[in-house]
DOMARTI-489108 format. One line per field, with one value per residue: residue number from 1; x, y, z of N, C-alpha, C, O in turn. Coordinates in steps of 0.2 Angstrom, whole numbers. Example, Ala and Ser with C-alpha at 12.3 -4.5 7.8 and 13.67 -1.06 7.14 Angstrom:
<sites>
num: [1	2]
nx: [66	64]
ny: [-28	-11]
nz: [39	35]
cax: [62	68]
cay: [-22	-5]
caz: [39	36]
cx: [66	64]
cy: [-16	0]
cz: [39	39]
ox: [71	67]
oy: [-17	6]
oz: [42	40]
</sites>
This chain:
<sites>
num: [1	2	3	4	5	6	7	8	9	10	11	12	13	14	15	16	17	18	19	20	21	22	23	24	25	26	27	28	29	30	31	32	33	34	35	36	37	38	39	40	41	42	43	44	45	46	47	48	49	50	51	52	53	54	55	56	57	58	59	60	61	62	63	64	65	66	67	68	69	70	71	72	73	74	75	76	77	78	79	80	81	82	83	84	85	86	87	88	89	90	91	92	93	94	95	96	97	98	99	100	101	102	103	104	105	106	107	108	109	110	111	112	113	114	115	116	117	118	119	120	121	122	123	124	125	126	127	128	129	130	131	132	133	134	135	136	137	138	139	140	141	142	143	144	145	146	147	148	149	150	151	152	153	154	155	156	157	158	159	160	161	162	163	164	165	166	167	168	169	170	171	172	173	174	175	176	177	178	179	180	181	182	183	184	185	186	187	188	189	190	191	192	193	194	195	196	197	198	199	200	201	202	203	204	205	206	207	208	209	210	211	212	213	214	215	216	217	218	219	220	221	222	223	224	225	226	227	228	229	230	231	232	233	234	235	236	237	238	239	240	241	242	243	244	245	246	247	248	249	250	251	252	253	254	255	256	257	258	259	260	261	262	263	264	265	266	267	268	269	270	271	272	273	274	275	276	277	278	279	280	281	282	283	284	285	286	287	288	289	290	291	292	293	294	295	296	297	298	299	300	301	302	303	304	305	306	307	308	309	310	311	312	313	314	315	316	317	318	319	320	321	322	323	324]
nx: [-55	-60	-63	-64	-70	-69	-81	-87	-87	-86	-94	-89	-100	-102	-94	-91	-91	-83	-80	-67	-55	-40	-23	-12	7	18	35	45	39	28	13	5	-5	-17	-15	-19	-25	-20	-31	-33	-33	-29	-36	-49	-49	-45	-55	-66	-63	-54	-41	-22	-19	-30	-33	-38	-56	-64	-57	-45	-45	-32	-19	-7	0	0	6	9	18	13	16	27	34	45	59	62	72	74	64	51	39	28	34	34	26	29	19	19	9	3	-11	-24	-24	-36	-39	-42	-32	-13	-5	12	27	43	54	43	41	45	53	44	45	50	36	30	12	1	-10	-2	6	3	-2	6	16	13	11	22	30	29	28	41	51	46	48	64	68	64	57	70	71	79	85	78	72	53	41	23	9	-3	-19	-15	-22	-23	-20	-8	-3	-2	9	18	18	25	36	46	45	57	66	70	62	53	35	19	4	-12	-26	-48	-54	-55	-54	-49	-36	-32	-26	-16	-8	-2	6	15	16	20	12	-4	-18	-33	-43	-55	-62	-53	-42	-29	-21	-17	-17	-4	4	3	10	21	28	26	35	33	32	44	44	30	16	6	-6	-20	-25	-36	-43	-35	-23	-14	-18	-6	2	3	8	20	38	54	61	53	49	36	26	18	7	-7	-25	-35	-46	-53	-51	-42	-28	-23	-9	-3	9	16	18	28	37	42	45	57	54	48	39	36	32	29	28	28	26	31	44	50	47	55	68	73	85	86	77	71	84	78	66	72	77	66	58	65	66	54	55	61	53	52	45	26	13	-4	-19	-34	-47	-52	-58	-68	-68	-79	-85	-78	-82	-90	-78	-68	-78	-76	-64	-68	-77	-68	-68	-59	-45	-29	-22	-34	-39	-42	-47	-46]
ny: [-130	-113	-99	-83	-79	-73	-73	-65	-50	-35	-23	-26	-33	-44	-54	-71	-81	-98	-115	-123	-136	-139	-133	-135	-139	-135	-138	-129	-122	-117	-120	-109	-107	-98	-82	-68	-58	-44	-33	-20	-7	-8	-21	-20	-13	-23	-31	-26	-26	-15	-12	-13	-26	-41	-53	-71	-77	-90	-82	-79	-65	-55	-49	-48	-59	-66	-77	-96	-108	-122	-134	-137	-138	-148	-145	-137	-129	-120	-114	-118	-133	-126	-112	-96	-83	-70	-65	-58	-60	-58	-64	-75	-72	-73	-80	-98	-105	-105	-107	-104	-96	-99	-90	-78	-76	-72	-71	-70	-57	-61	-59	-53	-49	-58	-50	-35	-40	-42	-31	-25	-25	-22	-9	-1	-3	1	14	17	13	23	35	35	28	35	48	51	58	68	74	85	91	95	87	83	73	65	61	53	47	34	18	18	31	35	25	32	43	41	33	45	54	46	48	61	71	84	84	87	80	78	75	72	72	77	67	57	65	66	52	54	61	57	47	56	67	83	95	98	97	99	95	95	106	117	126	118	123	137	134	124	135	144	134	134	145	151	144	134	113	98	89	78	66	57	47	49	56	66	82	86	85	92	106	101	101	114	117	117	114	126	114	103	86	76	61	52	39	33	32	35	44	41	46	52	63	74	84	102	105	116	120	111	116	129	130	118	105	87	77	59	43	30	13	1	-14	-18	-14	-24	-34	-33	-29	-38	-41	-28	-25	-35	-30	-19	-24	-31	-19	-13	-23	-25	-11	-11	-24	-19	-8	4	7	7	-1	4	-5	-4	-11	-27	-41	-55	-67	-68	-57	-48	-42	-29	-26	-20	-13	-3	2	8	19	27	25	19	19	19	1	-13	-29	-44	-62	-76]
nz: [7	12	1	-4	-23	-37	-50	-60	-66	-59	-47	-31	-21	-30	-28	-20	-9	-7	-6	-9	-17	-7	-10	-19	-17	-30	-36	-29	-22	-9	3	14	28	29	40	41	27	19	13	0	-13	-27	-26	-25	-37	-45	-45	-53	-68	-70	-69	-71	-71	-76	-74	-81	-77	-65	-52	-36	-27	-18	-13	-4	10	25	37	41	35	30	20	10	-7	-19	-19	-11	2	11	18	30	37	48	51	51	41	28	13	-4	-13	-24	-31	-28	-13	-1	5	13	12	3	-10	-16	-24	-15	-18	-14	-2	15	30	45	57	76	87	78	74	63	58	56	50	36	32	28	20	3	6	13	6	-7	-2	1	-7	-18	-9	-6	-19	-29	-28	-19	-6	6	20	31	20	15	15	6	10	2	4	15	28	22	19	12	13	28	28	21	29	40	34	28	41	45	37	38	33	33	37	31	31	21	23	21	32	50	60	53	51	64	65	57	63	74	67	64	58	54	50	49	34	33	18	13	20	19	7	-2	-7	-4	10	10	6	18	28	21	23	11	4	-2	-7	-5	-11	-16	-12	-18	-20	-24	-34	-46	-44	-34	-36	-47	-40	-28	-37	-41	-30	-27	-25	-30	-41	-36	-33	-40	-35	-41	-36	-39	-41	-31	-31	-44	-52	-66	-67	-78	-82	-82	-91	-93	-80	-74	-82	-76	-63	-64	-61	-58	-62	-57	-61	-50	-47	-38	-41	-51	-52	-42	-50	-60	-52	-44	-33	-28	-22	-12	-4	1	7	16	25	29	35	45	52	58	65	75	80	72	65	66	60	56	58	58	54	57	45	44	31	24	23	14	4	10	17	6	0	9	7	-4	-3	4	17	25	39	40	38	31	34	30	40	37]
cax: [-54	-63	-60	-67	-71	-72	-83	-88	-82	-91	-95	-89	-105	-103	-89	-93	-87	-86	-76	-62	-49	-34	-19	-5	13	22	44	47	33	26	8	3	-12	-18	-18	-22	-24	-22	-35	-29	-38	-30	-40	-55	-51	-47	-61	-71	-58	-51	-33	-17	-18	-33	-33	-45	-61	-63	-50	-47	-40	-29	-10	-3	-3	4	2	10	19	10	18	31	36	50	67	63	76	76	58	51	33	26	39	28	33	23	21	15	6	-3	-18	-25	-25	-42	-42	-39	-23	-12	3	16	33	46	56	40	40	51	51	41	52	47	34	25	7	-1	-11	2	13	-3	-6	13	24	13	10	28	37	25	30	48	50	43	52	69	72	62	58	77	70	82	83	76	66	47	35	17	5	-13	-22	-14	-22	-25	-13	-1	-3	2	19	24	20	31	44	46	49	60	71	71	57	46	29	13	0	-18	-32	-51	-57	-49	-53	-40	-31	-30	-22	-9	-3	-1	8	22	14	22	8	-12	-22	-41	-44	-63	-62	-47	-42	-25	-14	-14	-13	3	7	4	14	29	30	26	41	32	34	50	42	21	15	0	-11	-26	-27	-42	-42	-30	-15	-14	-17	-2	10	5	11	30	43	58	63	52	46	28	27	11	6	-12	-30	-41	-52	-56	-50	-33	-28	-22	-3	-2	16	19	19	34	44	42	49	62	50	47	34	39	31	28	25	33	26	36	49	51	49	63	74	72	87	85	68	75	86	73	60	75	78	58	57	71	65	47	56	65	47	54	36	20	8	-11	-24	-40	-50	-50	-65	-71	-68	-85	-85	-74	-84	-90	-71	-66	-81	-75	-58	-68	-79	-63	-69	-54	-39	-22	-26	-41	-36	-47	-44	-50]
cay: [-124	-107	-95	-79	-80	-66	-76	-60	-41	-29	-21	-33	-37	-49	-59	-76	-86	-103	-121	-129	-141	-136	-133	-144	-134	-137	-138	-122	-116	-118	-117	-105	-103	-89	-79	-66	-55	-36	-28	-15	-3	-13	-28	-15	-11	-27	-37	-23	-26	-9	-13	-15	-35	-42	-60	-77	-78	-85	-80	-77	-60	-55	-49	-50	-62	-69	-83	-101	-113	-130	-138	-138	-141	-151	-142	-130	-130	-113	-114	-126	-132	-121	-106	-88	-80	-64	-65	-52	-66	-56	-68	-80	-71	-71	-91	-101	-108	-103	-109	-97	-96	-99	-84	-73	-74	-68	-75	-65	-56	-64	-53	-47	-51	-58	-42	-34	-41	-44	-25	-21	-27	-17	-1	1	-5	5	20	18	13	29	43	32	26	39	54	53	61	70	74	96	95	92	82	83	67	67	54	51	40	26	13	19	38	33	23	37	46	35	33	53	56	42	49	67	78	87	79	88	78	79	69	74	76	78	61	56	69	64	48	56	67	50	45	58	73	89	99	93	101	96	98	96	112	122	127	113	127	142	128	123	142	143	129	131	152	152	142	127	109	96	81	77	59	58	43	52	60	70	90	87	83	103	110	99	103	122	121	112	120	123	105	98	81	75	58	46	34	30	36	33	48	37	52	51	68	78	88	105	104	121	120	105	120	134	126	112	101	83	71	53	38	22	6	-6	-20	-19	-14	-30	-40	-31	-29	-45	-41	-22	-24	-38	-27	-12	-26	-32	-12	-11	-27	-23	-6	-16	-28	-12	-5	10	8	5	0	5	-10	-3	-17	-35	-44	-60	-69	-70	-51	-47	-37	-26	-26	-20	-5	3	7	11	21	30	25	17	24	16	-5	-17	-35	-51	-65	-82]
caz: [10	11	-3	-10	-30	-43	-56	-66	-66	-55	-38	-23	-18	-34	-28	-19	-2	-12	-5	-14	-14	-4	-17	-17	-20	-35	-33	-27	-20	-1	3	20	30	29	45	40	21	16	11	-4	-16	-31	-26	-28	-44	-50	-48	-56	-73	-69	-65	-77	-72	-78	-73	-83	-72	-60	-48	-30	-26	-13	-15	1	15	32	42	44	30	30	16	5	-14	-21	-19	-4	6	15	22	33	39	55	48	49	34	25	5	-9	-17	-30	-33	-22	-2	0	4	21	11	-3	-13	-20	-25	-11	-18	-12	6	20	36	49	66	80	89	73	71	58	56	55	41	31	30	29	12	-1	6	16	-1	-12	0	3	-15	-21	-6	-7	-23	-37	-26	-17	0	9	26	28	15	17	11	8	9	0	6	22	33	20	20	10	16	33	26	17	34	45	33	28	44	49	31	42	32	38	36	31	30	21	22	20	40	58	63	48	52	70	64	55	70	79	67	66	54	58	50	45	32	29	12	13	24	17	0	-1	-10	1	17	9	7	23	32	20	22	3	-2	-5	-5	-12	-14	-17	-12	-22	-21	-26	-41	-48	-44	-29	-41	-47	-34	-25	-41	-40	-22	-27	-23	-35	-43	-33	-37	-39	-34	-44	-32	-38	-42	-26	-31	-47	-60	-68	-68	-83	-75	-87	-92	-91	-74	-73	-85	-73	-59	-64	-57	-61	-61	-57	-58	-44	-46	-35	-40	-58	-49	-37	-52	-64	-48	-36	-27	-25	-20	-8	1	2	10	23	27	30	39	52	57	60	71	80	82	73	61	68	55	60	57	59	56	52	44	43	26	22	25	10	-1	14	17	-2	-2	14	4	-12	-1	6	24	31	41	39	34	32	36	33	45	36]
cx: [-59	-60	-65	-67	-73	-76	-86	-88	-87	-88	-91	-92	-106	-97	-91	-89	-86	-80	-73	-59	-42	-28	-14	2	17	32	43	44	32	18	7	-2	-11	-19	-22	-19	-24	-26	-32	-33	-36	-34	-47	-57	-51	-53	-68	-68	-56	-43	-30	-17	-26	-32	-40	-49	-61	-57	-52	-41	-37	-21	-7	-6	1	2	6	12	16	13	22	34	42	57	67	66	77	71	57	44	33	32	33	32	23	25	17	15	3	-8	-18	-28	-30	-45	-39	-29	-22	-6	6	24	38	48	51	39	47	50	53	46	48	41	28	17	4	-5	-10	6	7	-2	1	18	20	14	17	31	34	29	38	52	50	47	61	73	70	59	68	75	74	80	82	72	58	41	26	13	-3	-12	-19	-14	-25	-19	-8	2	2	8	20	23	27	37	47	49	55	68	70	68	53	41	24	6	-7	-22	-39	-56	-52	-49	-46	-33	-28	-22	-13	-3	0	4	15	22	16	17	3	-14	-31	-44	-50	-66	-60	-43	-32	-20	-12	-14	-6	5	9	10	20	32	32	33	38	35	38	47	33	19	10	-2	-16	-29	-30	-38	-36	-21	-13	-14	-10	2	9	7	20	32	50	61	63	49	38	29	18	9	-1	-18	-37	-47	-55	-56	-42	-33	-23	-15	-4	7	20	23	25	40	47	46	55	59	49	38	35	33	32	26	29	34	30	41	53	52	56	69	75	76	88	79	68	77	81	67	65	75	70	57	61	70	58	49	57	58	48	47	34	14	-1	-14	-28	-47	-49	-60	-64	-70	-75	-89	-81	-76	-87	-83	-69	-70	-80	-69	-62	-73	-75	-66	-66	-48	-35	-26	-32	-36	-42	-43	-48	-47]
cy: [-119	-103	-91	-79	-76	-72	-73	-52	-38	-29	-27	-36	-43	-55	-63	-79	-94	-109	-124	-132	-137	-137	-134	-138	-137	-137	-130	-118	-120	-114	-114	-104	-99	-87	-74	-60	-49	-36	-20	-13	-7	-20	-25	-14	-19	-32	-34	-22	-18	-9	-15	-23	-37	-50	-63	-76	-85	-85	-79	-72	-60	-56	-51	-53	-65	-74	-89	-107	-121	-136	-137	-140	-145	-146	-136	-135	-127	-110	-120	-126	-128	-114	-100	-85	-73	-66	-60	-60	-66	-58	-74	-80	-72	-77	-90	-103	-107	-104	-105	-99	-94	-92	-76	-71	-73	-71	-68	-63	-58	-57	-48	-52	-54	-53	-40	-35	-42	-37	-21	-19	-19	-11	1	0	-1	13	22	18	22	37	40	34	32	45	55	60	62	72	81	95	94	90	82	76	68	61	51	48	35	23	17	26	37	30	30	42	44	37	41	56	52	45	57	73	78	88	83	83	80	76	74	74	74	71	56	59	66	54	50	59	59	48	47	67	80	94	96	99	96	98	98	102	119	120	124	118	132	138	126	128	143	139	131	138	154	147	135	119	104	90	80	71	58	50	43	53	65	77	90	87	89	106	108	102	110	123	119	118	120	117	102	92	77	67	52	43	30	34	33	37	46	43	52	58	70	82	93	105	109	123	114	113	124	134	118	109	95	80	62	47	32	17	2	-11	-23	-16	-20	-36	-38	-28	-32	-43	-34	-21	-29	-32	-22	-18	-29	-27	-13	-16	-24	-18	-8	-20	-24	-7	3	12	3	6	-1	-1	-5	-7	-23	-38	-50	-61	-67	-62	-47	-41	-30	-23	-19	-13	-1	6	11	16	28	31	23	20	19	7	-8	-22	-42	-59	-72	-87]
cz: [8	7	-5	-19	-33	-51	-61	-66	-63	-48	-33	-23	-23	-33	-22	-14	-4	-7	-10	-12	-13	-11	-16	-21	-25	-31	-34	-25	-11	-2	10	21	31	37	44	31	22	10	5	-11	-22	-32	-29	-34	-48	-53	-51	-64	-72	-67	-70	-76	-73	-79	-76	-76	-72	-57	-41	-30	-22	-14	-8	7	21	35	41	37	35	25	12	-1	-14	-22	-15	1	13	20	25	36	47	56	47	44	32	16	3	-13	-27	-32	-28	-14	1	0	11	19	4	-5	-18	-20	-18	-9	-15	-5	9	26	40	56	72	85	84	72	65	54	53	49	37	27	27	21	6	2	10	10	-4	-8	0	-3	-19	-17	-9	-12	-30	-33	-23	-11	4	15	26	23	16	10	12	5	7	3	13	27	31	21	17	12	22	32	26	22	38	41	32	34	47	42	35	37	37	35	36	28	28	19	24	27	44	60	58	51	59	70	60	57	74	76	63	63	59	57	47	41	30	25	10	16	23	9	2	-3	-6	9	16	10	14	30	29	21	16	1	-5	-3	-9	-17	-13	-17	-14	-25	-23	-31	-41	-46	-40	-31	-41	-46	-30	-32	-41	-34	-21	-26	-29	-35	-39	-37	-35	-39	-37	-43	-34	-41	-38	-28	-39	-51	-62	-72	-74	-80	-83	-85	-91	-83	-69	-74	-79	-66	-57	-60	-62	-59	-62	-56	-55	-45	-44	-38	-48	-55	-46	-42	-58	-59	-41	-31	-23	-21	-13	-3	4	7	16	27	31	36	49	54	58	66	76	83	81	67	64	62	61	54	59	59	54	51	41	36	23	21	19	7	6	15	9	-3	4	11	-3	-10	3	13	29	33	44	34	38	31	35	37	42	41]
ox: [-63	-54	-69	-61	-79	-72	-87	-94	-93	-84	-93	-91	-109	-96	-93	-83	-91	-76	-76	-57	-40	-30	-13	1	21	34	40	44	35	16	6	-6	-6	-24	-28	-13	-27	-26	-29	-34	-41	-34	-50	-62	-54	-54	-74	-70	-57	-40	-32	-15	-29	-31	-45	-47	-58	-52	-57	-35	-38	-18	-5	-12	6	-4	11	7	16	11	18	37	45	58	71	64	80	71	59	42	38	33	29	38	18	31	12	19	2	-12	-14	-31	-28	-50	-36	-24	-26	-1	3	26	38	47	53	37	52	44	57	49	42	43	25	18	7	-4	-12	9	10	-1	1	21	22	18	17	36	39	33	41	57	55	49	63	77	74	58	71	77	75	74	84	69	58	39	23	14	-7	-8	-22	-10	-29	-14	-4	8	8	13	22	26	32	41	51	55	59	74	65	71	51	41	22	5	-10	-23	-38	-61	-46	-44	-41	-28	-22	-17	-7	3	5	8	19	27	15	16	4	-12	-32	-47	-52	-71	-62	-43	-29	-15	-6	-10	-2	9	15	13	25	38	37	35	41	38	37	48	31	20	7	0	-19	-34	-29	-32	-32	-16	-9	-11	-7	5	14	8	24	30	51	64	68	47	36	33	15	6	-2	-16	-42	-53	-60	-61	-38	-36	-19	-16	-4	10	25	28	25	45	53	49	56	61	49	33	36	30	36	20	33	39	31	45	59	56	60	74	76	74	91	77	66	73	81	63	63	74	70	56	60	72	57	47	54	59	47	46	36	12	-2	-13	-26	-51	-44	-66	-60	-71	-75	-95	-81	-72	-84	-82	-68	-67	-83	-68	-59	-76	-78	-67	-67	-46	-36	-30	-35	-31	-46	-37	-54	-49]
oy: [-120	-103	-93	-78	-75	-75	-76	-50	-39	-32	-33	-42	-48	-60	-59	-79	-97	-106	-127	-131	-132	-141	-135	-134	-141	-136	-126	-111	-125	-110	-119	-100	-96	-89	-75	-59	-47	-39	-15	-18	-9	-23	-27	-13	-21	-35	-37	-17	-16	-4	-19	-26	-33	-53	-61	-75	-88	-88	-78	-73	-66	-62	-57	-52	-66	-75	-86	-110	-124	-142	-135	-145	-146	-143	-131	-140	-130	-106	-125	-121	-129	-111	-100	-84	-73	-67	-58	-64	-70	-54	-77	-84	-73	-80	-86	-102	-108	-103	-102	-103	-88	-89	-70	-66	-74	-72	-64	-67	-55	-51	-43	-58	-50	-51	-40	-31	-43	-36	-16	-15	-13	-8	7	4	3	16	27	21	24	42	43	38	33	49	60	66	57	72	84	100	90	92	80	73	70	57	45	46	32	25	19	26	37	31	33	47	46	41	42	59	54	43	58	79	75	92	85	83	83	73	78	77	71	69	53	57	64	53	48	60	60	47	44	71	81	97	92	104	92	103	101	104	125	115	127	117	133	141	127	129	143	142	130	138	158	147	131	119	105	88	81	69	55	47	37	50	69	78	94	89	91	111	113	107	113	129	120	123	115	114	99	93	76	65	49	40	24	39	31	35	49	44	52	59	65	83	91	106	108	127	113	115	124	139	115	110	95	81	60	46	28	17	-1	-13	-29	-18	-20	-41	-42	-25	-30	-42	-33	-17	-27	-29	-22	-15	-29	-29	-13	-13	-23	-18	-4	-20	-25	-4	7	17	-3	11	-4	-1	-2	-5	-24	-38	-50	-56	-63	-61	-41	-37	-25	-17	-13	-8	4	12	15	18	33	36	24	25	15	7	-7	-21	-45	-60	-73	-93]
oz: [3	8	-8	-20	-32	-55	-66	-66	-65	-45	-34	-23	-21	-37	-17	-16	-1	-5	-14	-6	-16	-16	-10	-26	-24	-25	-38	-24	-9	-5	13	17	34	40	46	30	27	4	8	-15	-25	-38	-34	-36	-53	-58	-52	-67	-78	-64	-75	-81	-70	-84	-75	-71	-76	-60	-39	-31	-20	-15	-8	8	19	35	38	34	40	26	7	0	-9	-27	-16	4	18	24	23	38	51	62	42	43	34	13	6	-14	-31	-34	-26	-11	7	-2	14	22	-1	-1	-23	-17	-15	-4	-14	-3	6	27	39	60	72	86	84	70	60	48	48	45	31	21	24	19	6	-1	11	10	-6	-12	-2	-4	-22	-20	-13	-12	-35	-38	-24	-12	8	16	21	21	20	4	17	-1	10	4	14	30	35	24	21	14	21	35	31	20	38	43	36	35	52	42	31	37	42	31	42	22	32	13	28	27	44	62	60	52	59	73	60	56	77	80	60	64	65	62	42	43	25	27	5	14	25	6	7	0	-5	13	21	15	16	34	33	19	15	-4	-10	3	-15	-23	-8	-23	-9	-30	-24	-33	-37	-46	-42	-28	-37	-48	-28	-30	-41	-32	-16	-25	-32	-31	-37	-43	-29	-44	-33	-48	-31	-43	-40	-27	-41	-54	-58	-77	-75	-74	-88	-80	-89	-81	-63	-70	-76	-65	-52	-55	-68	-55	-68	-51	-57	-45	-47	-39	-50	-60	-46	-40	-58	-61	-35	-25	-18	-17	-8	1	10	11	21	33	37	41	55	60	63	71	81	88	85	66	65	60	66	48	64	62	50	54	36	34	18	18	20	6	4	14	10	-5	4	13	-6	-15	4	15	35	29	48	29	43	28	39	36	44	42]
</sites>
């Protein structure tokens, strides 16, 4: 089979299209062709060792994936070969076929592309995760989104309003922005354009904002926590702007405001069956077509590192997809 390979730490353009032997599934595991993988800014950082996981070389990246059981291990009972299922793989996606633990996949709702679920588990559970279960997003209050029309931006668009805030989004041009209006944004700001704090002023008639979905980092962080509103909560999602922001603390006291951090994927593994329910939740409003996740592109295996510097270039809007 066809597989991408990280054989020494850096940039994308160093990681390799390489052939190996297809991988045979131990008990408990199922191997799936790949339809298709997500593409996600974690992969970016890790194969540049930047990332709290730091995997032996070599390696093949790629967390999630969809596509088509082909074989299964010793003591699988509840999957079956030519079964569509979606998995958070963590290591591996980035291949024609991949074996993983039974317990990781979900079987796909009729009607969903591979695209589609490829692009969907991290950034819909990362978002819903985070409005849900550690901001507690009520319905009336509103929410503001940096970063907006990256993958996870647009979740935490979607879902925000589907928990009945009211959704300002910001992302760093109109053509972003335009995707954000699409996808439910009650008000846009383009912070490349417009100074991010008196924008919020603006939108919220000074009262500010409850909840801040901050995938970003760098300057945009303190600017967003000077725009909170009383014990509102600051939401940690990430550092796509490649600065890990500094919060002056003063500015938590002054307004009974928090700062919360996200991380799913320590979440899912210290609460399989909370993390379960919250991806059946997700799922079923996906069947119901009550979330449309935006693909934007799909690319060629072979296209990977291309693939990997349009997120680390911050040039894509919603997901990237490869299709080996």
């Amino acid at each position: 089979m066809k597989a991408i390979q990280c054989v020494e730490w850096g940039l994308p353009d160093r990681l390799r299209l390489v052939e190996l032997a297809d991988p045979q599934p131990k008990p408990g595991e199922v191997r799936v062709r790949v339809g298709a993988a997500g593409v996600n800014y974690p992969d970016a950082l890790l194969v540049q060792k930047k990332y709290q996981v730091q995997p032996p070389l070599p390696f093949t990246p790629g967390a999630e994936i969809a596509g088509e059981i082909d074989a299964v291990g010793d003591g699988v009972t509840d999957r079956a070969v030519g079964q569509r299922v979606v998995a958070f793989v963590g290591l591996g996606g980035f291949a024609e076929k991949v074996c993983t633990d039974v317990r990781r996949t979900i079987p796909l709702p009729a009607g969903v592309s591979d695209e589609v679920a490829a692009g969907f588990t991290l950034t819909y559970a990362t978002s819903q995760h985070a409005l849900a279960h550690r901001a507690q997003l009520k319905a009336g209050e509103t929410l503001l989104v940096l970063g907006a029309a990256g993958g996870v931006g647009l979740a935490a668009v979607e879902l925000g309003k589907l928990a009945g805030a009211r959704v300002i989004a910001a992302a760093s041009s109109d053509e972003k922005l335009a995707a954000c209006h699409a996808a439910g944004a009650d008000a846009l700001i383009n912070y490349s354009t417009l100074d991010l704090r008196e924008a919020v002023k603006t939108c919220t008639g000074g009262k500010g904002v409850d909840v801040v979905y901050d995938p970003v980092g760098g300057a945009y962080t303190e600017l967003a926590l000077r725009s909170i509103a009383w014990r509102g909560r600051l939401l940690v999602i990430g550092f796509t702007s490649g600065e890990i922001p500094r919060i002056p603390a003063n500015l938590l006291l002054l307004k009974e405001a928090s700062a919360v951090g996200v991380y799913w994927g320590e979440f899912a593994q210290r609460d399989p069956q909370g993390n379960a329910r919250l991806i059946d939740e997700l799922m079923a409003w996906l069947a119901q077509g009550r979330l449309r996740p935006r693909v934007s592109k799909a690319f060629a295996l072979a296209d990977t590192a291309r693939a990997l510097e349009d997120l680390l270039q911050r040039r894509a809007i919603g997901k990237l997809v490869l299709r080996p």
